[in-house]
Residue frames relative to the residue before (quaternion, step in Angstrom):
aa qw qx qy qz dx dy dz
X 1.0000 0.0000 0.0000 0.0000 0.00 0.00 0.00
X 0.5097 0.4756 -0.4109 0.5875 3.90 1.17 -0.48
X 0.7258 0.4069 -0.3414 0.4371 3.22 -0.23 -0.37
X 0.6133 0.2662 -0.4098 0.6205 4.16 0.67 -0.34
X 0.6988 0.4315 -0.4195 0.3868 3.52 0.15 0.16
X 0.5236 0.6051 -0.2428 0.5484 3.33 1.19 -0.06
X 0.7335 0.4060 -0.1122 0.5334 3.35 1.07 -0.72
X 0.5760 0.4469 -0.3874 0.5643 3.42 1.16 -0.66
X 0.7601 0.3505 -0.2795 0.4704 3.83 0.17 -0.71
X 0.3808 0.5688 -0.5103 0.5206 3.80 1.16 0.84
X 0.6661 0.4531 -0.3296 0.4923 3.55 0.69 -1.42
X 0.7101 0.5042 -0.4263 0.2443 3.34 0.21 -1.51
X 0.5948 -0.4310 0.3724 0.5672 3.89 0.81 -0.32
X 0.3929 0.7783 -0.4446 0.2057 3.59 0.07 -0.36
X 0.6386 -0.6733 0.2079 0.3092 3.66 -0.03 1.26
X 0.0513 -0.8401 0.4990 0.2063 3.48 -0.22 0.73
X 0.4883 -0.7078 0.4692 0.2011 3.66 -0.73 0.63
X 0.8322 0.2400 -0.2237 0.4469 3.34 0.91 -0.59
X 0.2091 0.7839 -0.4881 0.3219 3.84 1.03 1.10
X 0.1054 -0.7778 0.6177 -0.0490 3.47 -0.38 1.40
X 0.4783 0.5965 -0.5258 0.3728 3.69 -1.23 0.82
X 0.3804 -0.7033 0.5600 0.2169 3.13 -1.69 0.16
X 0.5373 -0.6794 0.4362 0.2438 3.01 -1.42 1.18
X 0.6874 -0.5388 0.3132 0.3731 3.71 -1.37 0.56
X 0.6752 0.4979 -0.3120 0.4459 3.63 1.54 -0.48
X 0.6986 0.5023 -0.3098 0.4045 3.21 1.25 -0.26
X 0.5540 0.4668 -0.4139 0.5512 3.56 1.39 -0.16
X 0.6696 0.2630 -0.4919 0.4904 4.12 0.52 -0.34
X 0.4126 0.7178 -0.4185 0.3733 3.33 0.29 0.34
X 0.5479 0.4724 -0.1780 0.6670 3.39 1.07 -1.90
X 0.9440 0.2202 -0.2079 0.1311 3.69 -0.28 -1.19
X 0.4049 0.6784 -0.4308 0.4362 2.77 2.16 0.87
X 0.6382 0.5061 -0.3396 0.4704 3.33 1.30 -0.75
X 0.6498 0.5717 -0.3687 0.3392 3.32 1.04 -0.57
X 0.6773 0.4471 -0.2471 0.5294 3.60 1.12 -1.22
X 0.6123 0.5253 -0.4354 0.3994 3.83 1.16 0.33
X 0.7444 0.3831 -0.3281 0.4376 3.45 1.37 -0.26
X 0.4602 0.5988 -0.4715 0.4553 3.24 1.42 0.00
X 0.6571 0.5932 -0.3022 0.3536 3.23 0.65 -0.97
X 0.5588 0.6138 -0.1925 0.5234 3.77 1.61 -0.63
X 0.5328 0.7546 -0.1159 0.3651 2.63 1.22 -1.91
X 0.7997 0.5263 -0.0140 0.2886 2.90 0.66 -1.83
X 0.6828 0.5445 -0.1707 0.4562 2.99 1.19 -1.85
X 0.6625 0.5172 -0.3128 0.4424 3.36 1.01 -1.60
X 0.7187 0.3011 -0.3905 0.4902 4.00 0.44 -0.55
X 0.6128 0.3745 -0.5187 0.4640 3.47 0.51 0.51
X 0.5363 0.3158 -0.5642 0.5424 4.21 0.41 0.19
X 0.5867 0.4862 -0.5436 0.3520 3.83 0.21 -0.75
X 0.5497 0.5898 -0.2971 0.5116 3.93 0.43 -1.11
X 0.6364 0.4373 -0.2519 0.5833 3.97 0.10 -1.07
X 0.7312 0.4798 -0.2664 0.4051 3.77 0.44 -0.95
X 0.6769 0.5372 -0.2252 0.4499 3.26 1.14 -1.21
X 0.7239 0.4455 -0.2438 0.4670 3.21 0.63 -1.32
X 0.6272 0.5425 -0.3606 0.4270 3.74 0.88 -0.85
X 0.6991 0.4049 -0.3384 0.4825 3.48 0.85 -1.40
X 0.6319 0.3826 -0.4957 0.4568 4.50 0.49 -0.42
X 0.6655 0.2622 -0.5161 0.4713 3.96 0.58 0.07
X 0.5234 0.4945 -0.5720 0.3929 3.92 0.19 0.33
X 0.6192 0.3754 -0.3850 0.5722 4.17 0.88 -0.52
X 0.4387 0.5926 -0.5704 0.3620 3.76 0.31 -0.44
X 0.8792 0.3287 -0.1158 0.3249 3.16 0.03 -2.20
X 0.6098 0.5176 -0.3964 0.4507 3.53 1.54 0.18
X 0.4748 0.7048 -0.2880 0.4415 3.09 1.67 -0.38
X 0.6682 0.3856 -0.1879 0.6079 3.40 1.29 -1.68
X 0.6160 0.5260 -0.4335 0.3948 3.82 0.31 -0.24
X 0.5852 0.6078 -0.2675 0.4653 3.59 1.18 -0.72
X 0.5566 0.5993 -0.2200 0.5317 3.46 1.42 -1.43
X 0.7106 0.2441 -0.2178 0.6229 4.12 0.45 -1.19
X 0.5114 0.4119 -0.6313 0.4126 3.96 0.06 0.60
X 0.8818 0.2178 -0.2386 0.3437 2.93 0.34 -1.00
X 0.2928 0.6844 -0.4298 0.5111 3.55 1.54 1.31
X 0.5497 0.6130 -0.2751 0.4963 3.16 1.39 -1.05
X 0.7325 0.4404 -0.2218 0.4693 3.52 0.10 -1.93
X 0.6737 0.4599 -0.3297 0.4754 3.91 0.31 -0.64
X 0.7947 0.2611 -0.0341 0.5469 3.86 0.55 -1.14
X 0.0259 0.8536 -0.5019 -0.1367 3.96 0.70 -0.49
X 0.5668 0.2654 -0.4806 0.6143 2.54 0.72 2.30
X 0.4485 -0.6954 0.4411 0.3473 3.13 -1.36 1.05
X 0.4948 0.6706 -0.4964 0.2429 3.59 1.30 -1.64
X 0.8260 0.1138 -0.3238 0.4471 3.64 -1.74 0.33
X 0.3759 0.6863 -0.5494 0.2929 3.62 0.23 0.37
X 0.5140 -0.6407 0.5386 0.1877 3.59 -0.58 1.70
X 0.6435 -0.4816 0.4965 0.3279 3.28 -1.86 0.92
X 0.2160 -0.8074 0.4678 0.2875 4.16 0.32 0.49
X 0.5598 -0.6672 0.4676 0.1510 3.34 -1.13 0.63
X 0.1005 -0.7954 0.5956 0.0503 3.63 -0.36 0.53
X 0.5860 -0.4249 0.5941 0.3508 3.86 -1.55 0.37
X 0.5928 0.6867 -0.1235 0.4022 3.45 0.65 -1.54
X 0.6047 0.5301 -0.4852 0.3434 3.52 0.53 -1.01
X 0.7677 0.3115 -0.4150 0.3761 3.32 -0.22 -1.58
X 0.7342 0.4394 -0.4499 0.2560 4.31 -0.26 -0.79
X 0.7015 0.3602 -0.3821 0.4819 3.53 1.49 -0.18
X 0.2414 0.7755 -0.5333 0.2363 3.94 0.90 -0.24
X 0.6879 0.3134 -0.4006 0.5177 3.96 -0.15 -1.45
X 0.8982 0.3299 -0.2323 0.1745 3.69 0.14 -0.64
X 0.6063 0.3289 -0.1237 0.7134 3.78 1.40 -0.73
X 0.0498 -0.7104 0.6847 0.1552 3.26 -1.32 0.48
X 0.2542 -0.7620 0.5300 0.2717 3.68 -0.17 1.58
X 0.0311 0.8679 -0.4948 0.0313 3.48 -1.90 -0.21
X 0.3533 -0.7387 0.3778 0.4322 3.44 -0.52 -0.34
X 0.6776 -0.5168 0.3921 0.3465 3.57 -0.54 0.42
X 0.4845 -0.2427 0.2946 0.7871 3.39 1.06 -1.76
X 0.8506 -0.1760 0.2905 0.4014 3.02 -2.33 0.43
X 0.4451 -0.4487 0.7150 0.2990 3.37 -1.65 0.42
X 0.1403 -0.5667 0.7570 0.2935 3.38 -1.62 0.76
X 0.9114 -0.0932 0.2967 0.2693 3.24 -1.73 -1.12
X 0.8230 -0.0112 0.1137 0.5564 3.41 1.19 -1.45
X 0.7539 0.0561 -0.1946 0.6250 3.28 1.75 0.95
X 0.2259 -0.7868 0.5715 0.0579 3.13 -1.69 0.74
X 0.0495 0.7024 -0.6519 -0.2814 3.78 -0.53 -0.71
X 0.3610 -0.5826 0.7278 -0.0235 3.30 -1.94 1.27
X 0.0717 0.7780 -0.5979 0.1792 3.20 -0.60 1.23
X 0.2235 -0.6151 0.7485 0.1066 3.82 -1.53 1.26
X 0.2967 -0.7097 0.6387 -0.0176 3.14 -1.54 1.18
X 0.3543 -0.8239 0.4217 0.1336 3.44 -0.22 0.41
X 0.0169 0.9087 -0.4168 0.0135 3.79 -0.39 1.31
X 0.6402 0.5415 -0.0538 0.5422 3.06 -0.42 0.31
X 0.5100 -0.5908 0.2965 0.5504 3.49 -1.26 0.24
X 0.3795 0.5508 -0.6702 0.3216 3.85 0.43 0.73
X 0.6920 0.4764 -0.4492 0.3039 3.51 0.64 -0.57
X 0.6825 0.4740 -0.3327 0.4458 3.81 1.18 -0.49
X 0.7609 0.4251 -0.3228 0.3690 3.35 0.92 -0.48
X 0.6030 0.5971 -0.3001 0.4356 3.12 1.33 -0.59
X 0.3443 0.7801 -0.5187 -0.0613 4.28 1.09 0.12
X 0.3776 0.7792 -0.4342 0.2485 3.48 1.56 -0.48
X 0.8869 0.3050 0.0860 0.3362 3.22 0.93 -1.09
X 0.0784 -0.8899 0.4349 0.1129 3.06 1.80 -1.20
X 0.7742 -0.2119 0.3120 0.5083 3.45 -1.32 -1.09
X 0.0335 -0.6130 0.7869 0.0631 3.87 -0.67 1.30
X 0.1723 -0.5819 0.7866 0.1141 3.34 -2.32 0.70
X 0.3152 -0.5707 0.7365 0.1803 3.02 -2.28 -0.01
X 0.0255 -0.7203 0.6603 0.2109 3.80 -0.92 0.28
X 0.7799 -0.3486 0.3478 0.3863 3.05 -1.74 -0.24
X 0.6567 0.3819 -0.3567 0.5438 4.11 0.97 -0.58
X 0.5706 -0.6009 0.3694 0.4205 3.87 0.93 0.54
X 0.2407 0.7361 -0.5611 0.2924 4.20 1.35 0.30
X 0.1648 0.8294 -0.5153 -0.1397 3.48 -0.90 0.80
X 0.3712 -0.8233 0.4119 0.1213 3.57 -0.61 1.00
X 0.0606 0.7040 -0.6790 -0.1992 3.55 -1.54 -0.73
X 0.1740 -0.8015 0.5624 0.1050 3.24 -1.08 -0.22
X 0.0517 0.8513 -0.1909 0.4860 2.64 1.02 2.02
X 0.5614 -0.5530 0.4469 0.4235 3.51 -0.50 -0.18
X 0.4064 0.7054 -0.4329 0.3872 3.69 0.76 -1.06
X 0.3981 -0.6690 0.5874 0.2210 2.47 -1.83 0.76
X 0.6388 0.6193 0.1080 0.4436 3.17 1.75 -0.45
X 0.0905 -0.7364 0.6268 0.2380 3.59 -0.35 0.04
X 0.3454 0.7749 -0.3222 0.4201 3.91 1.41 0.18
X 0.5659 0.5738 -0.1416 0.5748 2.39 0.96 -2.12
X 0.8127 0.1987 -0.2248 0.4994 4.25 -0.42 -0.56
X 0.7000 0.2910 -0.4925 0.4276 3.65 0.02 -0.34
């Protein structure tokens, strides 16, 4: 009879001591902290991405600068020197649009990536970086630096 009487005052609600789990405040809890580091998480692989994509159109334009040296040494001059091709073009295309600044003259040029796309909003640190012909390299950006982008 202790023992049905024990049991009846189980049903009735009566605290149970050995109840294991987690309460409902402690799981939003868990998934507030969780959806705060994703959220970090997140941003940082998107600057990493901006970095990546900026740093394969910085080898392009050294790539294309290599292309009008040796435009130079054949023609000793830069002036009619073709937009130069690069390996590089097609994996940076969706995002940089490479170029010249203006025409090549004779004894100098400037090579320049343009940003497209969301590379152009995310990227304001930096914006449009160039190369010229005396190896100067630029951006036109936020930086404090052209450092700061290559």
């Amino acid at each position: 009879m202790k023992t049905e009487c024990l049991d009846h005052a189980h049903q009735r609600g009566a605290p149970r001591t050995d109840a294991a789990g987690f309460t409902l405040i402690e799981l939003l809890i868990v998934i507030a902290i969780v959806a705060i580091l994703a959220t970090i998480a997140y941003s940082t692989y998107q600057d990493q991405i901006v970095k990546s994509r900026r740093s394969a159109a910085a080898v392009c334009l050294q790539e294309r600068a290599q292309f009008m040296e040796r435009f130079y040494s054949a023609n000793m001059t830069y002036a009619g020197a073709p937009n130069p091709p690069a390996q590089c073009d097609a994996e940076v295309a969706p995002h940089y649009t490479l170029q010249f600044q203006a025409a090549p003259t004779a004894k100098a040029y400037t090579l320049q990536a343009v940003p497209q796309a969301a590379q152009a909003t995310r990227d304001t640190l930096c914006a449009t970086i160039s190369l010229n012909a005396q190896g100067v390299r630029g951006e036109t950006g936020t930086a404090t630096s052209a450092a700061d982008c290559w």
